[in-house]
C-alpha positions, 0 to 999 in steps of 0.5 A: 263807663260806656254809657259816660264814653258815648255821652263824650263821644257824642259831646266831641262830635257835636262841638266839632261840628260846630267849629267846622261849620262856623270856620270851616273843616280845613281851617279848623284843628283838633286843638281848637275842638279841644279848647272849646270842649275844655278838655286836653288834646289828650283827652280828646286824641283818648276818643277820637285821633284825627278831625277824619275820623269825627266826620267819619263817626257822623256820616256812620251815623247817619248811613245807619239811619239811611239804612234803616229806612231803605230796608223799611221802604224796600218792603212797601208797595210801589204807590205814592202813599209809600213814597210819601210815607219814606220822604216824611220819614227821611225828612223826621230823621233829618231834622230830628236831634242834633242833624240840624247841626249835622245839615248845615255842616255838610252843607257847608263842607261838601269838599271834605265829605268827598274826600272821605270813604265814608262820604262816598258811601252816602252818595251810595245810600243816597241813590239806593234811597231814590231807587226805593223812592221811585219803585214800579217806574225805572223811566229816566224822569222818575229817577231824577223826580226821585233825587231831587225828591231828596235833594229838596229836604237837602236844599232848604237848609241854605236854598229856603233864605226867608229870614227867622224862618223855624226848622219846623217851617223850612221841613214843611216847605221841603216836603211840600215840594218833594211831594209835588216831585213825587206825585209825578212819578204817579201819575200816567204817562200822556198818550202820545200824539200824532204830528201828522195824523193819517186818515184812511178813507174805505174806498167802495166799489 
């Protein structure tokens, strides 16, 4: 019975996204997920009582995921290999199953996720994520190489255009420039150099 309940839950969660992103979360009603389910609004009230609380099931998934990889990461030593170890990680998590679907919904419908507590919450884990990313330098351009690390995985679902591009080749591609971003929080700071360099000369008597 439970296993039937998860498997309509999951079902509901999957067409809801499918609606909200092709028209929209605000222009979209419950009676709408309904009919394309083919089930009652009844039915589907039995599972979920407000288009709120789909949104909120979808980021509480998601924020699972997040948390098991932050916890993973914060147990790793502070070297590129890690930070590259955690972004394929969280790229594999996100383009996994059904977060394709899930991308492109928040993509689409950033307005609406803010608007929700559980939004909010990802914003948290996001930055808790970029946190674990840039372990053993807190200087301020390894916290932003580390967000936009992430954002980078975020980003090819609409900033990567090329036309009948696969999911597999948009992944890549958005791992290749995190790991770009990321090898920069490695590497050594330049030793500063002098504007007006100052000579002393030994003056022998």
């Amino acid at each position: 019975m439970s296993q039937s309940t998860g498997g309509t839950r999951e079902r509901i969660k999957a067409v809801a996204l499918e609606l909200f992103t092709e028209q929209g979360y605000e222009a979209t009603s419950l009676r709408e997920v309904a009919e394309r389910l083919g089930v009652t609004k009844a039915a589907l009230y039995y599972h979920f009582k407000s288009k709120d609380e789909i949104v909120t099931s979808v980021v509480e998934d998601r924020l699972e995921r997040m948390d098991a990889l932050i916890a993973w990461a914060e147990t790793q030593p502070a070297t590129l290999a890690t930070r590259q170890a955690v972004i394929e990680r969280y790229a594999d998590a996100m383009f996994s199953g059904e977060q394709p679907s899930v991308m492109r919904f928040f993509e689409q419908n950033q307005t609406a996720l803010k608007s929700l507590s559980a939004g909010r919450e990802l914003r948290g884990r996001m930055f808790r994520l970029a946190t674990a990313l840039c372990q053993g330098d807190d200087s301020p351009g390894a916290q932003l190489r580390a967000v936009l690390a992430l954002f980078a995985v975020h980003s090819s679902w609409f900033a990567v255009r090329t036309p009948d591009i696969t999911d597999a080749e948009r992944k890549r591609v958005a791992l290749e420039v995190a790991d770009e971003l990321l090898a920069a929080i490695t590497a050594p700071p330049n030793p500063p150099t002098p504007t007006h360099p100052h000579v002393d000369h030994e003056v022998s008597s």
